[in-house]
DSSP file (Angstrom, degrees, kcal/mol; ACC not computed):
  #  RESIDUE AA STRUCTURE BP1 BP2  ACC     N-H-->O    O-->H-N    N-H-->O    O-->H-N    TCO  KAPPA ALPHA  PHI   PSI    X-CA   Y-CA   Z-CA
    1    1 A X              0   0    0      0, 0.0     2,-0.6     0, 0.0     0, 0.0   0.000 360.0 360.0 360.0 133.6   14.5  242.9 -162.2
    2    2 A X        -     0   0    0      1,-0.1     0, 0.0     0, 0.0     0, 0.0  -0.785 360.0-111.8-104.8 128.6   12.2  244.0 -165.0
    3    3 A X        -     0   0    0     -2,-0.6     2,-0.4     1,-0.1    -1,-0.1  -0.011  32.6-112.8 -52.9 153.9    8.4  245.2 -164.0
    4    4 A X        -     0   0    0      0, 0.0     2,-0.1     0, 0.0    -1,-0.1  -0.752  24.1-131.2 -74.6 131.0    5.8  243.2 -165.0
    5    5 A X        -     0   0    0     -2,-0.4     2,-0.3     1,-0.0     0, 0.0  -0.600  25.3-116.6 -91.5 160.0    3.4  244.7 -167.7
    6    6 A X        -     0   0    0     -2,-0.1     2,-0.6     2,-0.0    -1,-0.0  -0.764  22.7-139.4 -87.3 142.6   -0.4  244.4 -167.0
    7    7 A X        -     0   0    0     -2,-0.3     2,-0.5     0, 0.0    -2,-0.0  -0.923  18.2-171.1-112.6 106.7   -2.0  242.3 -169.5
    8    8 A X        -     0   0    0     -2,-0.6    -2,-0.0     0, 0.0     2,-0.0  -0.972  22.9-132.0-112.1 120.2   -5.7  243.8 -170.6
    9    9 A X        -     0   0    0     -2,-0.5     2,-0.3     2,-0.0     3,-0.0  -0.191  20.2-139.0 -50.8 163.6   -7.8  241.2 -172.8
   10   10 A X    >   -     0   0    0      1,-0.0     3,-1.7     5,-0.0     4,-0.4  -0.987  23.1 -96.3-124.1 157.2   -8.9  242.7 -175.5
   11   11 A X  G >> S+     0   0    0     -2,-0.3     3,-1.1     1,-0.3     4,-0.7   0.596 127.1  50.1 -54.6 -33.6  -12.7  242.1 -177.0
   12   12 A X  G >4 S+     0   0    0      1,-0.3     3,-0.7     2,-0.2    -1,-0.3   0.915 105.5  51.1 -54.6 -63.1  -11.2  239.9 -179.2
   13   13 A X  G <4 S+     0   0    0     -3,-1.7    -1,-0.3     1,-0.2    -2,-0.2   0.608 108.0  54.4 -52.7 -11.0   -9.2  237.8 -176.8
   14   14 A X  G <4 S+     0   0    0     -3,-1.1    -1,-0.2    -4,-0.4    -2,-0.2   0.684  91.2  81.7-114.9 -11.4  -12.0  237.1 -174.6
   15   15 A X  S << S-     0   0    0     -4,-0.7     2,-0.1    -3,-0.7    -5,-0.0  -0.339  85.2 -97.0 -81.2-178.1  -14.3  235.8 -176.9
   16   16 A X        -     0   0    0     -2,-0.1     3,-0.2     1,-0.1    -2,-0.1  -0.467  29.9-119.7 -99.5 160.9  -14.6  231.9 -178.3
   17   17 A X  S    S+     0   0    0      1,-0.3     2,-0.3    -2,-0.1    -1,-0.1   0.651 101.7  13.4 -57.8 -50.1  -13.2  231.2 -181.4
   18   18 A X  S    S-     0   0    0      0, 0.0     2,-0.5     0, 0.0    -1,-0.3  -0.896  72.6-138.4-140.7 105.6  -16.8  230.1 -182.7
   19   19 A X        +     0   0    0     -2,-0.3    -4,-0.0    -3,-0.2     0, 0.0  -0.585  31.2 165.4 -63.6 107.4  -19.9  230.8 -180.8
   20   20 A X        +     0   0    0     -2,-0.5    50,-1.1     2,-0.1     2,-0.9  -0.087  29.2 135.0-125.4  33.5  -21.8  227.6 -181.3
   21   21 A X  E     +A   69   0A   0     48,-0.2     2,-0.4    49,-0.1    48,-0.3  -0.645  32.2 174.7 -62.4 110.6  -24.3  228.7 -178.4
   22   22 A X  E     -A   68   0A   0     46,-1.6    46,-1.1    -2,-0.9     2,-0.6  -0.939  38.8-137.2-121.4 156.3  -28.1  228.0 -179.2
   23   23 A X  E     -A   67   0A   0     74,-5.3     2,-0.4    -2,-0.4    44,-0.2  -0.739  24.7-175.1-115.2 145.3  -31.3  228.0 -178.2
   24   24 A X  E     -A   66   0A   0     42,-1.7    42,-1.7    -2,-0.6     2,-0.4  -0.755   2.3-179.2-111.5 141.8  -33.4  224.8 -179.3
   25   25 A X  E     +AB  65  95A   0     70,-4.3    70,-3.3    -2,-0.4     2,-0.3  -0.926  16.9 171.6-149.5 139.6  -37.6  224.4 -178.6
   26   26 A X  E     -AB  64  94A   0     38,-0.6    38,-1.4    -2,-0.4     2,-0.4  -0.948  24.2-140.3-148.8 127.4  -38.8  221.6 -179.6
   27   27 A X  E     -A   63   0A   0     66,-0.5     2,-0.6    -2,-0.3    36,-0.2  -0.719  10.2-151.6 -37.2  96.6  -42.0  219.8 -179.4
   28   28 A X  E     -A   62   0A   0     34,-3.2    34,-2.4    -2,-0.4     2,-0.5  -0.773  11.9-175.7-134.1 141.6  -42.6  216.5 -179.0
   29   29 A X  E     +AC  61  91A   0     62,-2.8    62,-1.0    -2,-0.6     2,-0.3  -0.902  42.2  62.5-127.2 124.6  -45.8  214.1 -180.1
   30   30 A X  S    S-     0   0    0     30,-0.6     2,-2.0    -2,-0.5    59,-0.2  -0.942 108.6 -24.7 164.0-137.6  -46.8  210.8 -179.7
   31   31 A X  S    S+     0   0    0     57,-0.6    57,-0.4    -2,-0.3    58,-0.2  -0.591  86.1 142.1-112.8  78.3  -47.8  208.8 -176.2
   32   32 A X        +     0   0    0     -2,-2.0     2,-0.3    28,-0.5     6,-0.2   0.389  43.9  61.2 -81.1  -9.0  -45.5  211.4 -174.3
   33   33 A X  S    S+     0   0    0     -3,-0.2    -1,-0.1     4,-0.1    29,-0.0  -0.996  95.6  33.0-139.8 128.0  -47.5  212.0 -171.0
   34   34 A X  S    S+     0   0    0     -2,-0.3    -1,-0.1    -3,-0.0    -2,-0.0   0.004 108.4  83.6 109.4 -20.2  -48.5  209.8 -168.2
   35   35 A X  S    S-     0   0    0     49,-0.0    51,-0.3    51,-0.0    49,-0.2  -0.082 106.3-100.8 -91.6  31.5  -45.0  207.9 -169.2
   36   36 A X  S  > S+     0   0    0     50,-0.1     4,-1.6     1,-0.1    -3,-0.1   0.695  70.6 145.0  43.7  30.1  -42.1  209.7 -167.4
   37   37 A X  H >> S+     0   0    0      2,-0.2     4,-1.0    -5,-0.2     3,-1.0   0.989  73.8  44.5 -71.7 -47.0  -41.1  211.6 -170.6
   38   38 A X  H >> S+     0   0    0      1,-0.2     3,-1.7    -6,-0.2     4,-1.1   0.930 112.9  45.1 -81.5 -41.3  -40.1  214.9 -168.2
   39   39 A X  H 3> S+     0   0    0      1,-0.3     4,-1.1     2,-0.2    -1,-0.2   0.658 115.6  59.0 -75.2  -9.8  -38.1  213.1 -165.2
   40   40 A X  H << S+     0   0    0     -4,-1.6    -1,-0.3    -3,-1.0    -2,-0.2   0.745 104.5  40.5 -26.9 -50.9  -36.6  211.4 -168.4
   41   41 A X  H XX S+     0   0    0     -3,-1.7     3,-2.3    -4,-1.0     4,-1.1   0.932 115.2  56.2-116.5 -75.4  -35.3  214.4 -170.0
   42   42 A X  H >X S+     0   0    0     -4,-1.1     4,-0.9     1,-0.3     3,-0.6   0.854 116.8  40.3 -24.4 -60.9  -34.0  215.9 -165.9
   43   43 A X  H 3< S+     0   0    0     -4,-1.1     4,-0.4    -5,-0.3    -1,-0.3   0.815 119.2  41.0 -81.2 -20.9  -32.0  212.7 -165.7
   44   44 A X  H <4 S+     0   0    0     -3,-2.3    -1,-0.2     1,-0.2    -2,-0.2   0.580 120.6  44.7 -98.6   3.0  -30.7  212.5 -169.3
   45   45 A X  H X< S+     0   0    0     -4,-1.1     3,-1.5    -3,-0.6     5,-0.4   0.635  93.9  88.2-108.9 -10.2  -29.9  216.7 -169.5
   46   46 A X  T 3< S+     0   0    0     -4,-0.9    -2,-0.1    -5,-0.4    -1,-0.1   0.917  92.4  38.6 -65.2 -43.5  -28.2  216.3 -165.7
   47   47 A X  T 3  S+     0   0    0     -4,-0.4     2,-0.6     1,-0.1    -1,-0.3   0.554 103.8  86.4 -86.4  -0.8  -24.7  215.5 -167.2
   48   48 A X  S <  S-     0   0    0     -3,-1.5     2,-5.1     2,-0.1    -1,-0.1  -0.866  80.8-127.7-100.9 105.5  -25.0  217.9 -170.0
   49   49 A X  S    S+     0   0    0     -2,-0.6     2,-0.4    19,-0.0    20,-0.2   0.189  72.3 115.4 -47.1  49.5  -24.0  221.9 -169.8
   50   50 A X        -     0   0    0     -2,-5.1     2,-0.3    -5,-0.4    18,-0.2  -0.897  49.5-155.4-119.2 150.6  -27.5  223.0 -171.3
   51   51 A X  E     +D   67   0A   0     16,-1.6    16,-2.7    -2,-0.4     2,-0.4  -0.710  45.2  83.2-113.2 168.6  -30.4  225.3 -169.2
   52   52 A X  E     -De  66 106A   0     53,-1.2    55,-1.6    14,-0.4     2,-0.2  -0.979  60.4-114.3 129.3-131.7  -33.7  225.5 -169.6
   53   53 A X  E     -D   65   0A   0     12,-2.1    12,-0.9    -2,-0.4     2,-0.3  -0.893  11.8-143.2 170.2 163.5  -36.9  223.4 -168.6
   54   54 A X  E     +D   64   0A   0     53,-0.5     2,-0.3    -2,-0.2    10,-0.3  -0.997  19.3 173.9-136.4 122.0  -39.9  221.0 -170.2
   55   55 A X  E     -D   63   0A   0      8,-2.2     8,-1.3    -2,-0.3    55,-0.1  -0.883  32.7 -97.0-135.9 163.3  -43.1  220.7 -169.2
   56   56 A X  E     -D   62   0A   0     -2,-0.3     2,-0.3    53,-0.3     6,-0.2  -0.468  36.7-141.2 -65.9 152.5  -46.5  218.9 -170.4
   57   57 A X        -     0   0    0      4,-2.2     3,-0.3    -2,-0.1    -1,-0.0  -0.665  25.0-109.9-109.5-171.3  -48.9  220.8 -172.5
   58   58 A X  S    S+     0   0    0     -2,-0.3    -2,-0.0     1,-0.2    -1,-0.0   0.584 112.0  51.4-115.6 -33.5  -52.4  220.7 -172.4
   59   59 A X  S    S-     0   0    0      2,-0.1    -1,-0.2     1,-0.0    -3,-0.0   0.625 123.9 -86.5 -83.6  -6.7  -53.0  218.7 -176.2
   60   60 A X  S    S+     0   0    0      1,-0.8   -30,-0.6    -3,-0.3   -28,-0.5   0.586  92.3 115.0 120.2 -12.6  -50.5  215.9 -175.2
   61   61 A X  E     -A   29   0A   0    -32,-0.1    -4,-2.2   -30,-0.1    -1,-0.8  -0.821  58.6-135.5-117.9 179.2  -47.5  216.9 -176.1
   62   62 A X  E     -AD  28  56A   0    -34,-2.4   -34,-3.2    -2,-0.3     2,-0.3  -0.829  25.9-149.5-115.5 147.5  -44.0  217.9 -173.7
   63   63 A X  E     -AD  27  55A   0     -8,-1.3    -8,-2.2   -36,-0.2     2,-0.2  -0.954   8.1-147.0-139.0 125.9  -42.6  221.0 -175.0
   64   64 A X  E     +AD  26  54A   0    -38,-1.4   -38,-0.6    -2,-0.3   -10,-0.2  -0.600  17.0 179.5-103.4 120.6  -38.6  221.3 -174.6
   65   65 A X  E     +AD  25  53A   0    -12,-0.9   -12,-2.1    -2,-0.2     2,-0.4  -0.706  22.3 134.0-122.4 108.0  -37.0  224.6 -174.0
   66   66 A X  E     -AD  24  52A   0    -42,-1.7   -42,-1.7   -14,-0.2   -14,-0.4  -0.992  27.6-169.6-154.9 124.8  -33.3  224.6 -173.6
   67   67 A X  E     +AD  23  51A   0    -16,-2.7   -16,-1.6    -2,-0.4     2,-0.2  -1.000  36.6 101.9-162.5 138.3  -29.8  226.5 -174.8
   68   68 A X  E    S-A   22   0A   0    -46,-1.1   -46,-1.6    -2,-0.4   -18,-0.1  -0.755  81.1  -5.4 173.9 174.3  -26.2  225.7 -174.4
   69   69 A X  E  >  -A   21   0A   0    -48,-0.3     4,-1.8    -2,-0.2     3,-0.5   0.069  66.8-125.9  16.9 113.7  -23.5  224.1 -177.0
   70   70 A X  H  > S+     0   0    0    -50,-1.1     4,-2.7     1,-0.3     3,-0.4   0.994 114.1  49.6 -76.0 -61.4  -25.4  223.2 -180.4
   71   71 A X  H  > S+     0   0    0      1,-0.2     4,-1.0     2,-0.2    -1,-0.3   0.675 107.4  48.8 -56.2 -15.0  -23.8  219.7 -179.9
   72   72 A X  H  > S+     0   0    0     -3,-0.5     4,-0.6     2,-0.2     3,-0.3   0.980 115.2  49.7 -54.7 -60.8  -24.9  219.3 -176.2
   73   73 A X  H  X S+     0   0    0     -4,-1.8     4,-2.9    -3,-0.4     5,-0.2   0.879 104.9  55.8 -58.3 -59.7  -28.5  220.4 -177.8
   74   74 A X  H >X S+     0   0    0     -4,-2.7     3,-1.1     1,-0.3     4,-0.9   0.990 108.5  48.2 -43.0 -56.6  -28.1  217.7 -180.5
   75   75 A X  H >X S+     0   0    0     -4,-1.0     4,-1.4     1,-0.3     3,-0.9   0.900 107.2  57.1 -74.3 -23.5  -27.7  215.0 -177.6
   76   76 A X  H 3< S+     0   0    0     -4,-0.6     4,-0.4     1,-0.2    -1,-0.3   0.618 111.5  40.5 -89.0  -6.3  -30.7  216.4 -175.9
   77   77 A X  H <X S+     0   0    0     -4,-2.9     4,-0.6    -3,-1.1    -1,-0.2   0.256 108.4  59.6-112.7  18.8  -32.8  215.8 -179.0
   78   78 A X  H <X S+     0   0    0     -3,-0.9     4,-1.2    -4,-0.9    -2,-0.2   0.699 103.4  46.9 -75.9 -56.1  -31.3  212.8 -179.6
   79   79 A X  H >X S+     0   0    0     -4,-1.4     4,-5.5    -5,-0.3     3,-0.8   0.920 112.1  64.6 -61.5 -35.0  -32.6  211.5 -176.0
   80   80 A X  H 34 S+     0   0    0     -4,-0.4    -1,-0.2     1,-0.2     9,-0.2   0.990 104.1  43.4 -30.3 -71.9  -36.3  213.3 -177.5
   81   81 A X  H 3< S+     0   0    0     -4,-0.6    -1,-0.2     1,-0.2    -2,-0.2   0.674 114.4  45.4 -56.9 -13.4  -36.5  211.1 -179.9
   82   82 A X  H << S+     0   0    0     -4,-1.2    -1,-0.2    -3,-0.8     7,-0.2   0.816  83.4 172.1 -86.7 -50.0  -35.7  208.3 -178.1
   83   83 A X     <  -     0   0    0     -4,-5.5   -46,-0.1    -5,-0.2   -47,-0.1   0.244  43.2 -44.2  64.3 141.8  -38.0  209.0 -175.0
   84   84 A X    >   -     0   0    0    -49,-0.2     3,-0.8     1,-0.1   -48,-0.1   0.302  56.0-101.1  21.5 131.9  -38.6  206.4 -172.2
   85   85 A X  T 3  S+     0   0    0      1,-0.2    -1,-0.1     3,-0.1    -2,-0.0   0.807 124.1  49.1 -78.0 -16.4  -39.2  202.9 -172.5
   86   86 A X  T 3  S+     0   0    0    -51,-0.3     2,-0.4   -54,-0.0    -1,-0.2   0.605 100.2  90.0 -97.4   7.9  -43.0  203.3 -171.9
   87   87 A X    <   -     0   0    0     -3,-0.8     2,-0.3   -52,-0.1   -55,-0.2  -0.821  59.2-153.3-114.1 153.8  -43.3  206.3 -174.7
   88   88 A X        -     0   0    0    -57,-0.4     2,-1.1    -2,-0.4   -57,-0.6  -0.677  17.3-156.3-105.9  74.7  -44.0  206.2 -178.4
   89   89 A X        +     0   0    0     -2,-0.3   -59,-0.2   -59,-0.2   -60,-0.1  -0.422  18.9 173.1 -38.8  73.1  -42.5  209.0 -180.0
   90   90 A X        -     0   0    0     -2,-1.1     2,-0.2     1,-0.1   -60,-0.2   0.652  64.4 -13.1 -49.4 -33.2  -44.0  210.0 -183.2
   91   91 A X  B     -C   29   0A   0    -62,-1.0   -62,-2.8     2,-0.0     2,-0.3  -0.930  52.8-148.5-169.1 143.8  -42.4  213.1 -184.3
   92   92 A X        -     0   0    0     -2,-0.2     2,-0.5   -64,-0.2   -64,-0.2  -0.760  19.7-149.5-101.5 158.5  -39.7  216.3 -182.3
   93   93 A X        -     0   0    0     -2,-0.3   -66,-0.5   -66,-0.2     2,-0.3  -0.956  12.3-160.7 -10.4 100.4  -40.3  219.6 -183.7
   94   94 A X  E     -B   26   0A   0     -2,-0.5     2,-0.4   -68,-0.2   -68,-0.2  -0.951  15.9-174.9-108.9 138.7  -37.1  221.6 -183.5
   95   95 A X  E     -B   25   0A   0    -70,-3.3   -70,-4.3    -2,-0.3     2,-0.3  -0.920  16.2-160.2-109.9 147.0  -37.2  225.3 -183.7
   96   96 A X        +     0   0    0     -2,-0.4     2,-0.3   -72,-0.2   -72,-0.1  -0.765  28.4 137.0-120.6 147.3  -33.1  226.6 -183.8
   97   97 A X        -     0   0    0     -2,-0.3   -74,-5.3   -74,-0.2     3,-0.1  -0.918  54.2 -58.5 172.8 179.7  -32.4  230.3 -182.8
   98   98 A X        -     0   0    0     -2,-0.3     2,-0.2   -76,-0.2   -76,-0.1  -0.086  57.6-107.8 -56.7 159.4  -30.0  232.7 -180.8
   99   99 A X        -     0   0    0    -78,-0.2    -1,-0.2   -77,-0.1   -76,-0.1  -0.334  21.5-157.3 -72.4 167.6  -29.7  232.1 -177.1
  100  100 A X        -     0   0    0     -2,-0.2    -1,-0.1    -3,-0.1    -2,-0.1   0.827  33.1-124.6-127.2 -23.1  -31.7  234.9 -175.2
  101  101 A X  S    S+     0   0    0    -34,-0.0    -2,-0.0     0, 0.0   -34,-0.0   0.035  76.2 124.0 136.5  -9.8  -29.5  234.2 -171.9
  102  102 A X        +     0   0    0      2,-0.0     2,-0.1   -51,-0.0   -50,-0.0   0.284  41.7  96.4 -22.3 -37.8  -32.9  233.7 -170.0
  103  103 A X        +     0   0    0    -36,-0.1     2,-0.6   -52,-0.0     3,-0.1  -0.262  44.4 176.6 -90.0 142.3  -32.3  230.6 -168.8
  104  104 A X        -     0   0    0      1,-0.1     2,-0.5    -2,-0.1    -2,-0.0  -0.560  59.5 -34.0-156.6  93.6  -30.9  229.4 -165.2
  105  105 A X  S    S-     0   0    0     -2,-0.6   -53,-1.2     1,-0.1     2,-0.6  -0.636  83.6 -74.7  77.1-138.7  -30.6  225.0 -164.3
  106  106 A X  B     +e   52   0A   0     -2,-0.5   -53,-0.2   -55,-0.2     2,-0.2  -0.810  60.9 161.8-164.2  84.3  -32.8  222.8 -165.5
  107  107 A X        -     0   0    0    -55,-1.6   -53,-0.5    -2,-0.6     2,-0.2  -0.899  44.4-109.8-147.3 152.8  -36.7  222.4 -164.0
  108  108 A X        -     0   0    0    -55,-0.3     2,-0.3    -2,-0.2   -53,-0.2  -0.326  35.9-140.0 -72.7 167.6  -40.0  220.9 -165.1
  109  109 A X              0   0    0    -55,-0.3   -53,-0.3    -2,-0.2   -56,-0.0  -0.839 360.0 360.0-169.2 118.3  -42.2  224.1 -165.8
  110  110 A X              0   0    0     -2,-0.3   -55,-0.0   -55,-0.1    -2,-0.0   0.153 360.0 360.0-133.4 360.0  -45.9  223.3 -164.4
């Protein structure tokens, strides 16, 4: 019977092939508040591997914060633009950068 060798990853082996982790904040303006734009965004991010959280601001717009999979990210600023049937979505603002690792489920931000 021949021993088993012990297998140790090495850094290489334990990392992804391609890091396509990001972190997205994005802004969004138009008749965004008073319409259900964040329990929108909760229910349309719920099936998706991304963290973060969204909250209203204080001029009118919902401000996005959010990092996972750059294509996850893409469908959650797909759903932006789209909004709600009772909002009119003028314009998203995306800012792209590194994830910061910050992040933990998915909550409105008050």
């Amino acid at each position: 019977m021949q021993a088993r060798r012990h297998y140790e990853p090495t850094k290489e082996s334990q990392m992804p092939a391609e890091d396509n982790r990001k972190r997205m904040h994005a802004l969004v303006e138009g008749r965004v508040q008073g319409v259900g734009f964040r329990h929108f965004v909760l229910q349309r991010v719920r099936p998706l591997p991304v963290k973060g959280w969204v909250r209203n601001l204080h001029d009118g717009r919902v401000e996005v914060v959010a990092e996972g999979e750059e294509n996850d990210l893409q469908v959650l600023r797909n759903y932006l633009e789209q909004g709600p049937p009772a909002s009119v979505v003028d314009n998203v603002r995306t800012e792209w950068s590194h994830p910061q690792g910050d992040l933990h489920g998915f909550d409105v931000k008050y």
